[in-house]
mmCIF file of the N, C-alpha and C atoms, coordinates in Angstrom:
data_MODEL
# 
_entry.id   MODEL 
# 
loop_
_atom_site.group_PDB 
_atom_site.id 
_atom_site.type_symbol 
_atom_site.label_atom_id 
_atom_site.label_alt_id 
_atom_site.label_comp_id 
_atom_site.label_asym_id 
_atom_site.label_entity_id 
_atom_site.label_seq_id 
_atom_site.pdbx_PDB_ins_code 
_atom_site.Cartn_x 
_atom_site.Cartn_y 
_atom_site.Cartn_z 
_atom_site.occupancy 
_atom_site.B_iso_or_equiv 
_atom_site.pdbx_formal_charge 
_atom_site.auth_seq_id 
_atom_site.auth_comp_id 
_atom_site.auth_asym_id 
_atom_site.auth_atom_id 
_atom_site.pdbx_PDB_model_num 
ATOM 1   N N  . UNK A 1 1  ? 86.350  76.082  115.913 1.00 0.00 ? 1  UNK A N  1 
ATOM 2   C CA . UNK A 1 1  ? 86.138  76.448  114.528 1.00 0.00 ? 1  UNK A CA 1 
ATOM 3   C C  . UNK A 1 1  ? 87.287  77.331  114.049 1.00 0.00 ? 1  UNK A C  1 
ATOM 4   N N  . UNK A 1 2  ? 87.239  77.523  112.785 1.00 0.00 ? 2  UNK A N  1 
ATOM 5   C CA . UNK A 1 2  ? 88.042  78.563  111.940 1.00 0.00 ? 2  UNK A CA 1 
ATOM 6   C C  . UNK A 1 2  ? 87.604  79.458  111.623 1.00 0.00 ? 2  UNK A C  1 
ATOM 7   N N  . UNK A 1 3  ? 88.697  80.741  111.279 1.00 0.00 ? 3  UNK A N  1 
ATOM 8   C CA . UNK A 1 3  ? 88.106  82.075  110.919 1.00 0.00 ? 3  UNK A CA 1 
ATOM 9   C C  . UNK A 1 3  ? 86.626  81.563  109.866 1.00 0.00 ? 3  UNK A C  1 
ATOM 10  N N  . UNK A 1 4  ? 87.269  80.711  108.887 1.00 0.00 ? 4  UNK A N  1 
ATOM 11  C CA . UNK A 1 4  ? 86.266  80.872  107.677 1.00 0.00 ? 4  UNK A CA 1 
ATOM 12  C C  . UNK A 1 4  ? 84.935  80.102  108.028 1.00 0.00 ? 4  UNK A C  1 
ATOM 13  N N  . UNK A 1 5  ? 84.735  79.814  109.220 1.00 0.00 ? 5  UNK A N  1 
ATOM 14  C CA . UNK A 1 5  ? 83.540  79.715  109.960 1.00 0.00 ? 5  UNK A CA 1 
ATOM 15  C C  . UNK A 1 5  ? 82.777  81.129  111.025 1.00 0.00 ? 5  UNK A C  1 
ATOM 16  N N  . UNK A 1 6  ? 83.346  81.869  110.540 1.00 0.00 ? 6  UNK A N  1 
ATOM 17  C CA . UNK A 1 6  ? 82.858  83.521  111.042 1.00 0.00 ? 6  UNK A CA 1 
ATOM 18  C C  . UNK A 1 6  ? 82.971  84.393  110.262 1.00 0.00 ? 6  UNK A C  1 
ATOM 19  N N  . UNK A 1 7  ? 82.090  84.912  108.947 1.00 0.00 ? 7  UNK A N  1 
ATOM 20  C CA . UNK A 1 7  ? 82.278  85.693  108.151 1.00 0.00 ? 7  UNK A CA 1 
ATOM 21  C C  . UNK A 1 7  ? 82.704  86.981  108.247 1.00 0.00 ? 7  UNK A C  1 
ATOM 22  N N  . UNK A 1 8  ? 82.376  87.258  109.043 1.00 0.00 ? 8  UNK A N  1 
ATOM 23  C CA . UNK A 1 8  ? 82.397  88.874  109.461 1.00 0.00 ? 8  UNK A CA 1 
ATOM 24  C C  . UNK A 1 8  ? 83.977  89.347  110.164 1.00 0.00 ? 8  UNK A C  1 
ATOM 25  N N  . UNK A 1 9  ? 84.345  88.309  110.626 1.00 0.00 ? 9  UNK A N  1 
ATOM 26  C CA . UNK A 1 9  ? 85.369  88.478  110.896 1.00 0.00 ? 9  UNK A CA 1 
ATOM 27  C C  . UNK A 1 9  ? 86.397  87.990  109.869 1.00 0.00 ? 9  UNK A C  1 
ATOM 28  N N  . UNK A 1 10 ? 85.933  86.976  109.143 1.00 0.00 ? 10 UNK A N  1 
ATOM 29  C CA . UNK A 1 10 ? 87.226  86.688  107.763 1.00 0.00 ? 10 UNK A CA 1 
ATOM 30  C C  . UNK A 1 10 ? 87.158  87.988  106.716 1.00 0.00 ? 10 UNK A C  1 
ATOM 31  N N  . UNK A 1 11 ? 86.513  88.709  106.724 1.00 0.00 ? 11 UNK A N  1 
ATOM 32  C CA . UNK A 1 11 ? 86.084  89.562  105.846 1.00 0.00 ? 11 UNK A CA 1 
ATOM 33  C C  . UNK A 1 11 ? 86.675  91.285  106.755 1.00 0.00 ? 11 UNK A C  1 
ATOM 34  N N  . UNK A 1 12 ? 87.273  90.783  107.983 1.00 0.00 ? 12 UNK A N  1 
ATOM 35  C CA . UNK A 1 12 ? 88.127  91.815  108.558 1.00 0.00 ? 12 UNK A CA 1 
ATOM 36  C C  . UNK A 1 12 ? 88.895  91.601  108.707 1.00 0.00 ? 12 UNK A C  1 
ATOM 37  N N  . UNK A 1 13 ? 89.509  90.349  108.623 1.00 0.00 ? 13 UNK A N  1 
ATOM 38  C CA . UNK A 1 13 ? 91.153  89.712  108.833 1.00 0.00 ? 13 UNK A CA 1 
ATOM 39  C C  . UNK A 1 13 ? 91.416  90.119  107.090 1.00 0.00 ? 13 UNK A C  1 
ATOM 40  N N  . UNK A 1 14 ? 90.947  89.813  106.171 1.00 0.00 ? 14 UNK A N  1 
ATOM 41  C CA . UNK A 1 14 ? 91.050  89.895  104.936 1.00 0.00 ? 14 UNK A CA 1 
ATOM 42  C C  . UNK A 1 14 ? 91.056  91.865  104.242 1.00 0.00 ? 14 UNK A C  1 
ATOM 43  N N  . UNK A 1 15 ? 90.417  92.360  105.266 1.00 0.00 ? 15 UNK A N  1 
ATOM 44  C CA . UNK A 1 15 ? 90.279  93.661  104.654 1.00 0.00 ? 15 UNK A CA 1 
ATOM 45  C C  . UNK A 1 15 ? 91.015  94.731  105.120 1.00 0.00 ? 15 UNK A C  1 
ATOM 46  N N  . UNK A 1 16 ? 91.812  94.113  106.290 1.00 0.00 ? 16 UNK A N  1 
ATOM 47  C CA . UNK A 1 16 ? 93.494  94.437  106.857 1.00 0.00 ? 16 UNK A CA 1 
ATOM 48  C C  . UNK A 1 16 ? 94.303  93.792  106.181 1.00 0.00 ? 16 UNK A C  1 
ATOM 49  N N  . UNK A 1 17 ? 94.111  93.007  105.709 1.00 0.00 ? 17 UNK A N  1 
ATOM 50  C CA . UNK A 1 17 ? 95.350  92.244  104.800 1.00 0.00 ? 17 UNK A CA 1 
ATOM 51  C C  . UNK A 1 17 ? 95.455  92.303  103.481 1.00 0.00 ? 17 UNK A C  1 
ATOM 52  N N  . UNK A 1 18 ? 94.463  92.981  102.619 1.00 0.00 ? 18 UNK A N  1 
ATOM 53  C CA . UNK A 1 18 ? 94.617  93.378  101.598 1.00 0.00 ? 18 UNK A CA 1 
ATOM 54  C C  . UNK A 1 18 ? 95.724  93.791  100.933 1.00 0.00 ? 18 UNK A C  1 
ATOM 55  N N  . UNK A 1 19 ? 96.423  93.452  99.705  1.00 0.00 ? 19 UNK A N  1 
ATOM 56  C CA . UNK A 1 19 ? 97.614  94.414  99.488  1.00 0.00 ? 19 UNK A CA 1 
ATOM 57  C C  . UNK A 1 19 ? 97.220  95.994  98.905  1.00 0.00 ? 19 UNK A C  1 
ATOM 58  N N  . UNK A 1 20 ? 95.857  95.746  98.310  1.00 0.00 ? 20 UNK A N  1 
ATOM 59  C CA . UNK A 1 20 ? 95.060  97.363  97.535  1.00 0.00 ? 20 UNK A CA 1 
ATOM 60  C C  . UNK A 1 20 ? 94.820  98.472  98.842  1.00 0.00 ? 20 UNK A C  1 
ATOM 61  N N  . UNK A 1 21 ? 94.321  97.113  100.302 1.00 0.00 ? 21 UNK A N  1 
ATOM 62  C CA . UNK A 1 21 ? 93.969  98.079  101.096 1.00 0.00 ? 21 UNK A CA 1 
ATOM 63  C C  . UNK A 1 21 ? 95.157  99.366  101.887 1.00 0.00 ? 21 UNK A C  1 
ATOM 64  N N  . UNK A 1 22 ? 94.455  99.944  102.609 1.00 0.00 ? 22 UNK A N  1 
ATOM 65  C CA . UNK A 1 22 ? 95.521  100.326 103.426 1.00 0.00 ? 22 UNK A CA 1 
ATOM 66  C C  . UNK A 1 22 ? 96.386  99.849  103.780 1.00 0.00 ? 22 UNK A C  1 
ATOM 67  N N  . UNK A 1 23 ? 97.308  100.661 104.857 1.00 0.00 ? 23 UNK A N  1 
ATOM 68  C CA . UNK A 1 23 ? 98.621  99.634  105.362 1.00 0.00 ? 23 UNK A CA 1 
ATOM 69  C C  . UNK A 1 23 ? 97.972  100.204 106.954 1.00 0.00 ? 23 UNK A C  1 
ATOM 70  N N  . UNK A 1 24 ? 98.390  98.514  107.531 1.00 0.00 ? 24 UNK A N  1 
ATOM 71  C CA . UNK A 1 24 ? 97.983  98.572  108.952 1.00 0.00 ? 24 UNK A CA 1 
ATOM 72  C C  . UNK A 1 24 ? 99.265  98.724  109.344 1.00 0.00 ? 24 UNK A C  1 
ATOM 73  N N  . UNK A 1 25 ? 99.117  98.398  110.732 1.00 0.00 ? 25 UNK A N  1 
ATOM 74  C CA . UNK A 1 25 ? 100.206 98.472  111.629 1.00 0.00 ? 25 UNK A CA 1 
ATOM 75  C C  . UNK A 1 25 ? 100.840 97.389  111.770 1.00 0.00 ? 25 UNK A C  1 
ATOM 76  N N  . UNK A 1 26 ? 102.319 96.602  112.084 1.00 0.00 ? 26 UNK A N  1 
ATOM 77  C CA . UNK A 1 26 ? 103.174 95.749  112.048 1.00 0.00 ? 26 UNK A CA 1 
ATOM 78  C C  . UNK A 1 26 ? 102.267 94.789  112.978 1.00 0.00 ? 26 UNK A C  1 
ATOM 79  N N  . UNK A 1 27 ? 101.917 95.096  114.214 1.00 0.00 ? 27 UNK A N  1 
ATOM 80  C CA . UNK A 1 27 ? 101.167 94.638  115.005 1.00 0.00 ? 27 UNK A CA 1 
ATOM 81  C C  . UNK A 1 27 ? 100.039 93.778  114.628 1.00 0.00 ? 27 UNK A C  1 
ATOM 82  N N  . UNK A 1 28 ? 99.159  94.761  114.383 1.00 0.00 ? 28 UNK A N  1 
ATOM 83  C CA . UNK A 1 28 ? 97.857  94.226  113.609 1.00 0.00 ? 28 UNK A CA 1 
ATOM 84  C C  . UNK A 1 28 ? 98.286  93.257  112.650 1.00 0.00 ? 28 UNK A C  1 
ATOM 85  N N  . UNK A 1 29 ? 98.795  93.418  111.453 1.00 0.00 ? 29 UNK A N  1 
ATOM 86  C CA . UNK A 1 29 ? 98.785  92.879  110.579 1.00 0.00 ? 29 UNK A CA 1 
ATOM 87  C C  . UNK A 1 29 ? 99.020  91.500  111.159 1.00 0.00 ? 29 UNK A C  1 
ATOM 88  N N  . UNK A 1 30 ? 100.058 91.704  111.700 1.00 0.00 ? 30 UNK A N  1 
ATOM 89  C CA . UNK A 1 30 ? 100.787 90.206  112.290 1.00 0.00 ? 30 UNK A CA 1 
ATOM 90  C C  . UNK A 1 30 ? 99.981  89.360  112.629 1.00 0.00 ? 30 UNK A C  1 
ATOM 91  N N  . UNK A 1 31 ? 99.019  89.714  113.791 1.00 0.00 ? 31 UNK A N  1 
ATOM 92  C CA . UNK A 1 31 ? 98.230  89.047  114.125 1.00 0.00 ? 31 UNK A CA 1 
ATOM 93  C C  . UNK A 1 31 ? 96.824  88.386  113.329 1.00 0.00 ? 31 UNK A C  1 
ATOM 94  N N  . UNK A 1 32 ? 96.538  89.443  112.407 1.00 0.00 ? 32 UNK A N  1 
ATOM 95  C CA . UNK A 1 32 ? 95.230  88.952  111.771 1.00 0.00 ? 32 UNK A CA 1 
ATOM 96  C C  . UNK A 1 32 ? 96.279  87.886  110.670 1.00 0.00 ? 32 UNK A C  1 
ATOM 97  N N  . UNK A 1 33 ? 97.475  88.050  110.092 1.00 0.00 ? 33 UNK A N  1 
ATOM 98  C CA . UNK A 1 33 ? 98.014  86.622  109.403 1.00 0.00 ? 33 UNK A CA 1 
ATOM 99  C C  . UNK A 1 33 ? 97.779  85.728  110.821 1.00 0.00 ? 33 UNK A C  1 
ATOM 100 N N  . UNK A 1 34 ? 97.946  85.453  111.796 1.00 0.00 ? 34 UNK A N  1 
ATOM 101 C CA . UNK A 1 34 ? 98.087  84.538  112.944 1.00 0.00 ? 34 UNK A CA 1 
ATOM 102 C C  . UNK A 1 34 ? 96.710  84.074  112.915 1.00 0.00 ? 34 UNK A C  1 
ATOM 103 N N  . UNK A 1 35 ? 95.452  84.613  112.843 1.00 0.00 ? 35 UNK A N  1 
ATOM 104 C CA . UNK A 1 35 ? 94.316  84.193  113.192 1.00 0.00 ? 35 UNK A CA 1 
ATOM 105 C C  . UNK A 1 35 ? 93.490  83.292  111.547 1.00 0.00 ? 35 UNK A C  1 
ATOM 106 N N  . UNK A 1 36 ? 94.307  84.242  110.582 1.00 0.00 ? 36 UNK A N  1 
ATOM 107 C CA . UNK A 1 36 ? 93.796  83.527  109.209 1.00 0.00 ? 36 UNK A CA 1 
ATOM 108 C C  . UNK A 1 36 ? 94.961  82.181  108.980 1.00 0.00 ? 36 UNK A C  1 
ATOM 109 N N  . UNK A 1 37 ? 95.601  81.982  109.974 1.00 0.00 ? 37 UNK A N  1 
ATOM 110 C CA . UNK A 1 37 ? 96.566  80.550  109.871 1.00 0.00 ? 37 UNK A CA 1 
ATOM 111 C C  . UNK A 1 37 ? 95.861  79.556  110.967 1.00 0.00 ? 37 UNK A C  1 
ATOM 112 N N  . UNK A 1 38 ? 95.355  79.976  111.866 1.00 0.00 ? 38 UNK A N  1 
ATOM 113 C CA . UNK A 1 38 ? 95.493  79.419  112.826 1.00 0.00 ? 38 UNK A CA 1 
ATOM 114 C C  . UNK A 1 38 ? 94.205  78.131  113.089 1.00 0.00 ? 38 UNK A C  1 
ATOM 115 N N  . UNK A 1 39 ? 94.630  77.392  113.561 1.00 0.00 ? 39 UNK A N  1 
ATOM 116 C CA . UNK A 1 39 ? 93.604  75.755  113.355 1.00 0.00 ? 39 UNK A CA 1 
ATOM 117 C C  . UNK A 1 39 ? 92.626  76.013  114.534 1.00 0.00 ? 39 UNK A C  1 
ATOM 118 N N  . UNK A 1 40 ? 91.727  75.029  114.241 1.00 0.00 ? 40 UNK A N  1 
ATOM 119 C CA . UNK A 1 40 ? 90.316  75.503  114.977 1.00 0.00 ? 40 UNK A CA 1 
ATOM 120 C C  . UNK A 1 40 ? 90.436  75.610  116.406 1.00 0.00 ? 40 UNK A C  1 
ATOM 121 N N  . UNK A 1 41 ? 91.387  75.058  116.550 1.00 0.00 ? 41 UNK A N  1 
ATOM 122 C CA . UNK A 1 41 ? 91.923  75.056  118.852 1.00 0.00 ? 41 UNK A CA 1 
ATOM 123 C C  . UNK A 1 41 ? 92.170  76.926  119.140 1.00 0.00 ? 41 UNK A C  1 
ATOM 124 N N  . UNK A 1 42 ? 93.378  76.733  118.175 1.00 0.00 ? 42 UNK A N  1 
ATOM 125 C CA . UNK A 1 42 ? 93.740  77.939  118.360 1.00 0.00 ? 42 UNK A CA 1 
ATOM 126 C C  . UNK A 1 42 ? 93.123  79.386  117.838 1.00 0.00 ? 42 UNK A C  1 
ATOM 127 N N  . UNK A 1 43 ? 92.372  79.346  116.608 1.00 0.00 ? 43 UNK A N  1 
ATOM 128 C CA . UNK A 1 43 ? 91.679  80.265  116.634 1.00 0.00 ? 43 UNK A CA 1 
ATOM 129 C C  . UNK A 1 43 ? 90.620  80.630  117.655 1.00 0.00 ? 43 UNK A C  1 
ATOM 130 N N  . UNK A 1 44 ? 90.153  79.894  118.275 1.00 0.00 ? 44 UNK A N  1 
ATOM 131 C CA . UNK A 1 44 ? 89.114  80.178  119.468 1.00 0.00 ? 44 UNK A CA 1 
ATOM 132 C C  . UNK A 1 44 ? 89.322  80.693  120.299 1.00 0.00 ? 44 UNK A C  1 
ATOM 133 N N  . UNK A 1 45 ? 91.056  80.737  120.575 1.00 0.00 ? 45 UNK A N  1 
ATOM 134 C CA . UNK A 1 45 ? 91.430  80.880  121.470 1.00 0.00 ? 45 UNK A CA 1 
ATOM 135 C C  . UNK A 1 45 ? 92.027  82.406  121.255 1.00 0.00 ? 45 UNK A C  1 
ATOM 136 N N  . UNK A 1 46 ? 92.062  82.952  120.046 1.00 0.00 ? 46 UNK A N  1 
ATOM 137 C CA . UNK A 1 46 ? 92.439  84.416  119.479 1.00 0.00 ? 46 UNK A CA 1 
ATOM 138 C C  . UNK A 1 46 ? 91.123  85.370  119.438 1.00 0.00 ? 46 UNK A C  1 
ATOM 139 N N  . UNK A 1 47 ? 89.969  84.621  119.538 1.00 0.00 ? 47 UNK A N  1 
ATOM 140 C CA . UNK A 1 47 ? 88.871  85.408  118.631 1.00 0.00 ? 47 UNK A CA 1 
ATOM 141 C C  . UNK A 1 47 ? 88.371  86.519  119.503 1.00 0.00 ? 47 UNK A C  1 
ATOM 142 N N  . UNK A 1 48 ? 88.563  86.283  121.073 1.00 0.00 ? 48 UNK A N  1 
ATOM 143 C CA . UNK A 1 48 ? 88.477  87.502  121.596 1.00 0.00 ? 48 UNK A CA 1 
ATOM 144 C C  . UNK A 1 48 ? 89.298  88.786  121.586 1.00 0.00 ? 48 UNK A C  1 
ATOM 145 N N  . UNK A 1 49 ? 90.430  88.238  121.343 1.00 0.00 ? 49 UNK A N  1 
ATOM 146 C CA . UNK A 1 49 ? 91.451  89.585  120.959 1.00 0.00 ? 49 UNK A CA 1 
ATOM 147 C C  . UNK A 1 49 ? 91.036  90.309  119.780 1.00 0.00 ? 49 UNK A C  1 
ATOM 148 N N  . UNK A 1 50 ? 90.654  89.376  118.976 1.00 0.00 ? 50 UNK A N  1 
ATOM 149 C CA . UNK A 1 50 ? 90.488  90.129  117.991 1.00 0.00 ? 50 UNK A CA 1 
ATOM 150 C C  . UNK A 1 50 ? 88.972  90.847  117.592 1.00 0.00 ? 50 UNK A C  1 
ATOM 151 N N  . UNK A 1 51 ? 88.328  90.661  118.671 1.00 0.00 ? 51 UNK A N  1 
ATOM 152 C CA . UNK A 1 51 ? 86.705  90.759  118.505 1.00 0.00 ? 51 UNK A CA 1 
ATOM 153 C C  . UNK A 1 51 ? 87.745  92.560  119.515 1.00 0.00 ? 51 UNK A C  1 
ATOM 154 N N  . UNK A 1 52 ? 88.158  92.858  120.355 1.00 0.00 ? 52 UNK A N  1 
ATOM 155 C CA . UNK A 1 52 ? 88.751  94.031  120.763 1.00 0.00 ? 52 UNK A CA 1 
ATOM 156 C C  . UNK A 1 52 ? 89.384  94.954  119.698 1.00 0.00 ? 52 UNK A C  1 
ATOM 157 N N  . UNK A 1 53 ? 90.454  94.243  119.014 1.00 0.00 ? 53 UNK A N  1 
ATOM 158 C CA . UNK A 1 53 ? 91.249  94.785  117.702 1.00 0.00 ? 53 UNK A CA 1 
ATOM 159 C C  . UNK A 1 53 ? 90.337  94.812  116.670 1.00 0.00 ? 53 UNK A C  1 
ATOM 160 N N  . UNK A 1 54 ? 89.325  94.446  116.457 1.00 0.00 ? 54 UNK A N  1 
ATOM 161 C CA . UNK A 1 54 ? 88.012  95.456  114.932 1.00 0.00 ? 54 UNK A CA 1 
ATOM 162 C C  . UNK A 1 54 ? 87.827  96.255  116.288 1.00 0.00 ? 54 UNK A C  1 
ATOM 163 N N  . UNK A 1 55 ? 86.977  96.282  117.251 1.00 0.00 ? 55 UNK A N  1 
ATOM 164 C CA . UNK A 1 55 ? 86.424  97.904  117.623 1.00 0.00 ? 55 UNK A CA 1 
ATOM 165 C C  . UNK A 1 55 ? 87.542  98.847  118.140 1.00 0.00 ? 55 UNK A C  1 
ATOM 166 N N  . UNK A 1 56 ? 88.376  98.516  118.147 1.00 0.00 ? 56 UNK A N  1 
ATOM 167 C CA . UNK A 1 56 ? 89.660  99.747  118.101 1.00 0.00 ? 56 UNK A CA 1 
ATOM 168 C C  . UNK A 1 56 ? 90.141  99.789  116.996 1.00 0.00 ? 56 UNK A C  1 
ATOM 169 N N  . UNK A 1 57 ? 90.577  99.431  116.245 1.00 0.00 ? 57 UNK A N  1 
ATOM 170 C CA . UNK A 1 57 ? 91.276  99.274  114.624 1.00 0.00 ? 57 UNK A CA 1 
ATOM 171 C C  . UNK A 1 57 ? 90.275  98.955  113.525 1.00 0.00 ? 57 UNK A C  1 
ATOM 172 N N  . UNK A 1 58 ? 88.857  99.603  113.845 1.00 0.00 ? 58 UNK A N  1 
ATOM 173 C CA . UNK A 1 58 ? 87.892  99.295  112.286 1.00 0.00 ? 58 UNK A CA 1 
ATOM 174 C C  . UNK A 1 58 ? 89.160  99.440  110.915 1.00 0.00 ? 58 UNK A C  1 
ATOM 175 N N  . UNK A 1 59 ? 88.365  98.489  110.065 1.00 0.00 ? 59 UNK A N  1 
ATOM 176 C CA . UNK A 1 59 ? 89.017  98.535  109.072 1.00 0.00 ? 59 UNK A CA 1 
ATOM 177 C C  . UNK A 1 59 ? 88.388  99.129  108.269 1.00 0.00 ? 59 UNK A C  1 
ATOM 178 N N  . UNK A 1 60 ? 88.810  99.689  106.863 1.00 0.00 ? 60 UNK A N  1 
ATOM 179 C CA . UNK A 1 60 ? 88.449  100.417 105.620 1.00 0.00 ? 60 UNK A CA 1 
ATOM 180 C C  . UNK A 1 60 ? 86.533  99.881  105.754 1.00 0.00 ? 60 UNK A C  1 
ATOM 181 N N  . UNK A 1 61 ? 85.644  101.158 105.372 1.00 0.00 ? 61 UNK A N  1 
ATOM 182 C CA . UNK A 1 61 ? 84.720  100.520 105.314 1.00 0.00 ? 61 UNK A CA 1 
ATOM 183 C C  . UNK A 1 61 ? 84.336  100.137 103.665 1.00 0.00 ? 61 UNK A C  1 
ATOM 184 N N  . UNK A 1 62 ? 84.915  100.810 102.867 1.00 0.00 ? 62 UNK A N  1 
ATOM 185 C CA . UNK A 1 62 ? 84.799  100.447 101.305 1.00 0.00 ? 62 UNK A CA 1 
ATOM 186 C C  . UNK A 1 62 ? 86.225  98.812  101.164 1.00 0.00 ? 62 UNK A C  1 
ATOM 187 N N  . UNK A 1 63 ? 87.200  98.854  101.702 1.00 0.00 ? 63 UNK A N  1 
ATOM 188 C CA . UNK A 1 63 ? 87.615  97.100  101.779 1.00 0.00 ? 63 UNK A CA 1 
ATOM 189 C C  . UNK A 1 63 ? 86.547  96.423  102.408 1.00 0.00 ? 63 UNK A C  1 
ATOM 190 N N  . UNK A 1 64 ? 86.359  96.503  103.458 1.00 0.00 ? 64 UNK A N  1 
ATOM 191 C CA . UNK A 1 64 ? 85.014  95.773  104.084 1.00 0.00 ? 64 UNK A CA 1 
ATOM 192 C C  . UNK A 1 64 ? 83.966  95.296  102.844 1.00 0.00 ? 64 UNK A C  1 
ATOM 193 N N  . UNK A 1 65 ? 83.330  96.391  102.440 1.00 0.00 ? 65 UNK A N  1 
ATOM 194 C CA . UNK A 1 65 ? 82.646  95.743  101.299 1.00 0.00 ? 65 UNK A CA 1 
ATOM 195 C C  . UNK A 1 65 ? 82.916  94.913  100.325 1.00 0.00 ? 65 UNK A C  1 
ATOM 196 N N  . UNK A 1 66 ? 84.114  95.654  99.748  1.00 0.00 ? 66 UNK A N  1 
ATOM 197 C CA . UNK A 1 66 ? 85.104  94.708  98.427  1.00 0.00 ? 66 UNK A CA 1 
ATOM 198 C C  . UNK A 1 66 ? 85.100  93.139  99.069  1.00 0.00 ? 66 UNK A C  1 
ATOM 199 N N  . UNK A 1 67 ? 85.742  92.965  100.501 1.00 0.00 ? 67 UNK A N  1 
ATOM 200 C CA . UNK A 1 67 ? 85.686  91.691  100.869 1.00 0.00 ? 67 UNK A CA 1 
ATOM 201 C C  . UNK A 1 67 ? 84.863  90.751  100.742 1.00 0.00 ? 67 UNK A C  1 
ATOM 202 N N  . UNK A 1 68 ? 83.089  91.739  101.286 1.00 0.00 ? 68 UNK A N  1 
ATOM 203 C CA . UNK A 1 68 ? 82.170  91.079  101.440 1.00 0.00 ? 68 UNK A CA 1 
ATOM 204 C C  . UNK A 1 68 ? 81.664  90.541  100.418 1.00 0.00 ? 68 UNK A C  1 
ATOM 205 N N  . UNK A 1 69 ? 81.740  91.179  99.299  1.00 0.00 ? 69 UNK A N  1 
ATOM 206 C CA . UNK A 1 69 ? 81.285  91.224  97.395  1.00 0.00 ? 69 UNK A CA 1 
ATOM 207 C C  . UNK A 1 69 ? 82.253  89.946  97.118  1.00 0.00 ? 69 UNK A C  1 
ATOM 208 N N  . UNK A 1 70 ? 83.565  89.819  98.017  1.00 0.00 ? 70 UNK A N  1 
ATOM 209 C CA . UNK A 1 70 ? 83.899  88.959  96.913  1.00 0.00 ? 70 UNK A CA 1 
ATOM 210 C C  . UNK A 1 70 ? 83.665  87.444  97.948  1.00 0.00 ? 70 UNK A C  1 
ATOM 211 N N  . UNK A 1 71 ? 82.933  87.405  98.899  1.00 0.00 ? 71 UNK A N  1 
ATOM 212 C CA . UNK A 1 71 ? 83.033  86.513  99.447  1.00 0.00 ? 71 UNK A CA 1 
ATOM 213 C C  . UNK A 1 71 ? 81.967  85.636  99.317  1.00 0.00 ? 71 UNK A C  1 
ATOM 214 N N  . UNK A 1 72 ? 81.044  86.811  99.051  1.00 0.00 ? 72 UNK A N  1 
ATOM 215 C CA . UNK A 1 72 ? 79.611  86.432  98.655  1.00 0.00 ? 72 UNK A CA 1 
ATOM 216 C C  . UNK A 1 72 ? 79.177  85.809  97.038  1.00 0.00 ? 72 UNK A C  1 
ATOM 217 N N  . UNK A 1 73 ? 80.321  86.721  96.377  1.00 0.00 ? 73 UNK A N  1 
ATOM 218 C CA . UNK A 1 73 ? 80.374  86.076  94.682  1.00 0.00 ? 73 UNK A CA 1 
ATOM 219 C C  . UNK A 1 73 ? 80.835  84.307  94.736  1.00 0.00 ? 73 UNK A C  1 
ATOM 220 N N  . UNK A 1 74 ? 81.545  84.136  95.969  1.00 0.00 ? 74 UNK A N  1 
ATOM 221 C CA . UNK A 1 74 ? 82.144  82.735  95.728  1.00 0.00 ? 74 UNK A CA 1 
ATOM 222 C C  . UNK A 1 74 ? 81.203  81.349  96.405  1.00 0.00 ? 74 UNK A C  1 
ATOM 223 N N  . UNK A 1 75 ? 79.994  82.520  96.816  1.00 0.00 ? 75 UNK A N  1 
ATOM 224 C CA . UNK A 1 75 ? 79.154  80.847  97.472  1.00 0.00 ? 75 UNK A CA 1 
ATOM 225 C C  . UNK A 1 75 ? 78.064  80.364  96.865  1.00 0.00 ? 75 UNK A C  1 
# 
């Protein structure tokens, strides 16, 4: 599957990548663009790294929401 088959996590790849949000780290960032590109083989194959990188690197918890509001306005 794809990120946009795991909400919770598109809605943390998205709330590090914000341009309003904070600024992450070169690192991070990099990677959550890598996981919001990446095709259903290969995202599966990221999702544990990145299930590590949210509980060390939580993101904004007011982006978190903004994300969730707008993700939820679109279904």
């Amino acid at each position: 599957m794809i990120i946009q088959h795991y909400p919770d996590e598109l809605d943390y790849v998205n709330a590090i990548l914000a341009p309003a949000g904070p600024k992450a780290g070169s690192f991070l960032s990099a990677f959550c663009q890598a996981c919001a590109a990446a095709d259903w083989e290969n995202y599966e194959l990221l999702r544990p790294i990145l299930a590590k990188l949210i509980e060390k690197y939580p993101a904004d918890p007011e982006r978190l929401k903004a994300e969730r509001r707008d993700r939820e306005s679109t279904q």
